[in-house]
N, C-alpha and C positions, 0 to 999 in steps of 0.2 A: 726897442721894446724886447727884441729876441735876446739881446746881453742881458739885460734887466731881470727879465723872466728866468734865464740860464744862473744868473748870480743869485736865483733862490731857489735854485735846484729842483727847477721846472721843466720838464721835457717839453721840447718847440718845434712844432710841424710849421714851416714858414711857406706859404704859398705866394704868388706873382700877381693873380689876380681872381675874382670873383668867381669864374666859371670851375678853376685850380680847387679854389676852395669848396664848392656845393661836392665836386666829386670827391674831395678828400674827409669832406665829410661822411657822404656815401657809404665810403668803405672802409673808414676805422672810426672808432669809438674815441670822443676826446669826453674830460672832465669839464672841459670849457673853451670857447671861443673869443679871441677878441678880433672885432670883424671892423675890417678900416672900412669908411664910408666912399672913399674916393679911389674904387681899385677899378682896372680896365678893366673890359670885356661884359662884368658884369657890376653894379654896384652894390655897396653893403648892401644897401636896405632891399636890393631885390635878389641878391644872394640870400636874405634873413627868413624871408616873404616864403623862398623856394626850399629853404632845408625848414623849416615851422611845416608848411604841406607836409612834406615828406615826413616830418618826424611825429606829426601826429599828436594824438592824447596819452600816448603809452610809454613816453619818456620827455625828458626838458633837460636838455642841455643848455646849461645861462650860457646869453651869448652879451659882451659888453662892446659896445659903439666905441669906435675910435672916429676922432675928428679934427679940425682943424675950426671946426663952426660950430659955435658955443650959444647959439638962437635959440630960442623957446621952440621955435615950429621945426628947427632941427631936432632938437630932444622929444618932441610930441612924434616925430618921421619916426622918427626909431622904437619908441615904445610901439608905436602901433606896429609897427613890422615885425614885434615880436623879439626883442631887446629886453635884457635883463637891464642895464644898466650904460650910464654914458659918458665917458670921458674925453677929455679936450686935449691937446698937445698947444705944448711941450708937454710930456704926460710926467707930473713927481711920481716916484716910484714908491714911495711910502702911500701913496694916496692911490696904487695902482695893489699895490699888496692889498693895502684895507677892503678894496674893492671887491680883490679875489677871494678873499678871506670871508666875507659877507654875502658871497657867492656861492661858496663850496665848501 
């Protein structure tokens, strides 16, 4: 995803895992997130759960669900934890642009 995003001249903050991410959320401003669902320490949807508290009524950063689980009650997890949108892998990249583009 990180070459993909890079070959459209997208800057890529790449983190390792869920807890990585809530704090780098913390402390810089992104135009968008794409938040994998199966990352250690913390998972997507309770990394999602925890920067949504934190960020309040007073900004909405789209954040899009990365997955490998393409289920109804998977995509219902995610919209409720506050998910813009949700993509499967192998992710196309034309369908990962349109995404972002319908995002921001």
């Amino acid at each position: 995803i990180t070459a993909v995003l890079e070959e459209a001249n997208h800057n890529v903050t790449h983190v390792d895992n869920g807890m990585l991410a809530l704090c780098e959320l913390m402390k810089n401003s992104f135009d968008l997130i794409i938040m994998d669902m199966r990352m250690p320490e913390m998972d997507g949807l309770e990394t999602t759960r925890k920067w949504r508290q934190h960020e309040g009524t007073s900004a909405h950063t789209p954040i899009i669900a990365l997955t490998a689980n393409a289920s109804q009650e998977d995509q219902k997890a995610c919209h409720n934890a506050g998910m813009d949108a949700f993509l499967t892998k192998p992710v196309d990249k034309r369908n990962l642009y349109k995404v972002i583009a319908d995002l921001i």
